[in-house]
N, C-alpha and C positions, 0 to 999 in steps of 0.2 A: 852393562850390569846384567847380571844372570842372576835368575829368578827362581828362587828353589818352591818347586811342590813339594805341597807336604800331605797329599796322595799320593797313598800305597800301589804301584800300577800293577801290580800281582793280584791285588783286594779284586773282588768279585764286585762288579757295580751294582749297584742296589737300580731295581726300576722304578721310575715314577711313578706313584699313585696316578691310577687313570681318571682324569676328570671327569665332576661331577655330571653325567647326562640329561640332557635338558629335554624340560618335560614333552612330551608328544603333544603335539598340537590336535586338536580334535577336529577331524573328518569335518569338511563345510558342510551343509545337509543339501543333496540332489532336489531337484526337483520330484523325483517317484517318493522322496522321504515326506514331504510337504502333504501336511492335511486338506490344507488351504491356500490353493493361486490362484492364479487371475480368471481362470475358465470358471470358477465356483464362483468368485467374487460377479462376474459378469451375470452367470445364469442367477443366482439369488436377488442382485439388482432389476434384472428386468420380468421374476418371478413377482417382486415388492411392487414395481410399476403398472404389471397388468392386474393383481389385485386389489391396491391400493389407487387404481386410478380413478375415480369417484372420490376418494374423500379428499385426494390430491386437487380434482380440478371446482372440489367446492370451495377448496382456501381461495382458486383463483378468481376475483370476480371481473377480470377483463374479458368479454366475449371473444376477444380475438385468442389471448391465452388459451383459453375454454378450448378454442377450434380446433389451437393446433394442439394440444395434449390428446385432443379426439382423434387426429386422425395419426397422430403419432405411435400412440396406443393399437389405433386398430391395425396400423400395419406391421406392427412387430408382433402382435399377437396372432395376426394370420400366418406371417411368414416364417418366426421361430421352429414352429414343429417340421415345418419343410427344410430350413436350413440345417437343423441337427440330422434329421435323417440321410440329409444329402451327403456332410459330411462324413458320418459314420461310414455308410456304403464307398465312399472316396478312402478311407482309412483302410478297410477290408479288402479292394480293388488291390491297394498299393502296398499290402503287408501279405496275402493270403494266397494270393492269386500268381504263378510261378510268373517270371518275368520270361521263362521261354515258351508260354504257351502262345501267346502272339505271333512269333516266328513262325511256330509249326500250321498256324489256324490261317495265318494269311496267303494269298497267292503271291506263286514266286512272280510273275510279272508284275513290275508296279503300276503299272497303268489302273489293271485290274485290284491291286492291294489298296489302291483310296478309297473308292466305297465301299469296299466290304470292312476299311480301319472304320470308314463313316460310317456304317449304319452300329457296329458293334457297339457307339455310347446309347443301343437301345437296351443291350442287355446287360454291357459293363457300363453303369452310369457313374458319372461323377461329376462338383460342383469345377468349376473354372480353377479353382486354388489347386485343387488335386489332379485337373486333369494335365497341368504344366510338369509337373515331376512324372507321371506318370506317360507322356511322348517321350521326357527326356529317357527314362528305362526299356523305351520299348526302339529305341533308335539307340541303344549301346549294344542292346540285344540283338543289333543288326536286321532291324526292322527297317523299309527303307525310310527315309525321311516324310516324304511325302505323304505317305499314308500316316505316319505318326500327327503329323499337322494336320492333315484333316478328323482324324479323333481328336484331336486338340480342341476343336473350332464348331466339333458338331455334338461331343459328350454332353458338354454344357447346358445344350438346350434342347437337344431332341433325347432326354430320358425323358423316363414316366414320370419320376418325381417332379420334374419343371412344366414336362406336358399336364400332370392333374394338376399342379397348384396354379397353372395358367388358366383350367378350366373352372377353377374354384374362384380364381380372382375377374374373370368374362364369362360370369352366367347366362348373360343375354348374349352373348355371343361367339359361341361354339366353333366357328367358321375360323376364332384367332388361333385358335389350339393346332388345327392343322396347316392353316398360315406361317405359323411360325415354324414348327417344326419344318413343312418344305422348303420355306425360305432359307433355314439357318444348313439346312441338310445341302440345298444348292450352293449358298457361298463356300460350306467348308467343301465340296468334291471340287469346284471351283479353284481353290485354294491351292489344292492338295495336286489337282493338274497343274497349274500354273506354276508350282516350284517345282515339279517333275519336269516342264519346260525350260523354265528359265534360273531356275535354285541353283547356288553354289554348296557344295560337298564345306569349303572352308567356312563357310559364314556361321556355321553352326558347332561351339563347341560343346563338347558331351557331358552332359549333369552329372551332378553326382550327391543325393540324397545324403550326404553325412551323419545326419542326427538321427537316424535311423539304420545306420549298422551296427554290425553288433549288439543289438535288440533281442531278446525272445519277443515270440510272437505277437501275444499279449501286451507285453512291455512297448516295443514297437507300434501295436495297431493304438494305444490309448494317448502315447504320445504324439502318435498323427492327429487324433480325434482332440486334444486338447491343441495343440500348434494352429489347425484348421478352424476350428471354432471360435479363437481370439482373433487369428485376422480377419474370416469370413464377416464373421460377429459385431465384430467394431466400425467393420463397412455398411453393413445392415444399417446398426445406428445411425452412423452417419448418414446414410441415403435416406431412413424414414423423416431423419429429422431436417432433412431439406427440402425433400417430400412436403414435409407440413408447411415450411417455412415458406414454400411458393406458393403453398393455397393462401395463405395468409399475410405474405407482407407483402407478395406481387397483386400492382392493382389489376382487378378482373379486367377492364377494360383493354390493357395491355397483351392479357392473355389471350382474351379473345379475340384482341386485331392479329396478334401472333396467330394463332391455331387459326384464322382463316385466310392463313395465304399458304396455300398449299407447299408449294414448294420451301419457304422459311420454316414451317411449322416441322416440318421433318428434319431439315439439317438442324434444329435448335434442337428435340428431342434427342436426336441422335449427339449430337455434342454432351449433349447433357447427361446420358447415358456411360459418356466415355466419364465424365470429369466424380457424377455421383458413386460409382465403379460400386454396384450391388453385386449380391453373390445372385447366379440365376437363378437359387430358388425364392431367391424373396421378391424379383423385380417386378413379378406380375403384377403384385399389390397396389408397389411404386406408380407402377405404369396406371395400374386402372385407379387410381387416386387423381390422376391429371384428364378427367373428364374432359375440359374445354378443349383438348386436342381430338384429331380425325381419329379415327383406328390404324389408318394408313402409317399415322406419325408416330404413335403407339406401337404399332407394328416392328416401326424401324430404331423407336428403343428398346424394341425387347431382343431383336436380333442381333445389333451393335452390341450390347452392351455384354455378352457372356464371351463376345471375341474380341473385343479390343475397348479396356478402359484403362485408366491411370494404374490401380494394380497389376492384372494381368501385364503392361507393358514391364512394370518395373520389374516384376516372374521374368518375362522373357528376356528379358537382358539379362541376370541375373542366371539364370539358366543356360540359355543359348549363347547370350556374348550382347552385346550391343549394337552391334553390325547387324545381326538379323533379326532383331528388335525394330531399329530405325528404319529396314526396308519391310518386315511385315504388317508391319502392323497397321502404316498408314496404307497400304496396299488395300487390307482386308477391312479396314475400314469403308473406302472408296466402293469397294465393289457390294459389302454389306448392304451401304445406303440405296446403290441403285437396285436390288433385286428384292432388297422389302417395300421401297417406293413403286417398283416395275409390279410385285404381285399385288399389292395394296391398291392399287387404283385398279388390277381389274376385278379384283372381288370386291371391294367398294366402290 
């Protein structure tokens, strides 16, 4: 059968009406659009806590409560203005400061480039958070490795800002301040030779800061300052309030047989140091809140703990690869223990 059209195939075809266009969906809102996140939500809570905490611990009438909201309290109150500053200067480090001036400022031999990367966290300081991205930039920039890891290991703890808040939190004892600093300055040149020795080139792949390119300055420096501030920040909490929690729910008598057997009393700080993973400008506080321990023991958590705790490890994996996570870290742990145990007994 044949099928007659009864289209004109001469006739001019008419177009179809173009579909109705569906409406624009509205832009999600960025975080720079946001009045209110998490870094606001944090500082206004623990702003409520430290001047609300009297009327707070009169609801509470269990003395033990009472205890730990006091020393919870006091150590986020000492250690807050240290931790925002540390962070801010970690922000400006890693947003202002050109990523080639390290190349040019350090010596071509690397032997010689570890101390001069180590002493430089006296005057480019920054907390343990920022100073991971910040090796990773300074080793794409053809910095050698080695010296990059030992400003890793020695930023942390031998700035001013860690050195004064160590001096604010060991009033009576002035002698930790430079304790620590030398200790923390010999494991990272330590460090920093030992992977110049025996370090693989492959173990370490190269970072690469994402959330921070294509940034303006500004824009870039405030979103390192709020990113730094929620991780630092939440570990902070966490450590004060574990801090309190061993003054308080560990029986004294326990701590005491602990803290007088020398040798135990160090490797348990030191462990403890990896697991509570404070940022170094708050750990002084930490530290000096655990009275029933030596200085020695003390010592060796203040030194462990800005180079190798549970954050920092998961940074460098994350960073570096995993490979050179799982060999550094237990590495710098090990040698950490024996050189603040080694100065600790003989200044005490």
């Amino acid at each position: 059968m044949i099928r007659l059209s009864t289209t004109d195939p001469a006739a001019p075809v008419r177009p179809e009406p173009p579909a109705p266009a569906a409406p624009a969906a509205e832009p999600p809102t960025s975080d720079r659009e946001r009045w209110v996140g998490s870094t606001e939500v944090l500082c206004f809570l623990l702003i409520l806590v430290g001047v609300l905490h009297r009327q707070i611990a009169a609801l509470v009438t269990d003395p033990r409560l009472q205890t730990w909201l006091t020393v919870f309290v006091s150590v986020m109150v000492q250690a807050v203005p240290f931790l925002v500053f540390g962070v801010a200067l970690s922000a400006v480090i890693a947003v202002f400061v050109p990523r080639s001036f390290w190349a040019r400022a350090l010596p071509r031999h690397p032997a010689l480039a570890v101390p001069v990367a180590g002493m430089a966290g006296v005057v480019l300081p920054g907390c343990e958070c920022g100073s991971v991205p910040i090796a990773g930039s300074l080793i794409r920039r053809g910095v050698t490795p080695a010296a990059a890891l030992a400003f890793l290991l020695a930023a942390p703890a031998i700035n001013p800002i860690v050195l004064t808040a160590t001096a604010v939190a060991f009033p009576r004892n002035p002698e930790m301040v430079a304790a620590r600093g030398g200790a923390s300055l010999l494991v990272a040149l330590l460090m920093g030779w030992l992977w110049l020795r025996l370090g693989r080139a492959d173990l370490i792949r190269l970072p690469h800061r994402a959330h921070l390119d294509g940034l303006p300055r500004m824009a870039a420096f405030w979103t390192a300052c709020r990113h730094d501030v929620v991780h630092a920040g939440g570990f902070l909490v966490v450590g004060a309030m574990a801090a309190a929690t061993i003054n308080v729910v560990v029986p004294q008598p326990f701590l005491h047989d602990l803290a007088a057997r020398p040798v135990l009393s160090v490797l348990a700080l030191a462990a403890l140091a990896v697991l509570l993973s404070i940022c170094s400008e708050a750990d002084a506080f930490v530290a000096a809140s655990l009275s029933q321990f030596s200085l020695t023991a003390r010592l060796a958590f203040l030194v462990v703990g800005p180079m190798v705790d549970l954050k920092l490890i998961s940074m460098q994996a994350g960073v570096f690869g995993r490979r050179f996570a799982v060999r550094f870290a237990p590495a710098t742990f090990v040698l950490a223990v024996l050189v603040a145990a080694g100065l600790g007994t003989v200044i005490w």
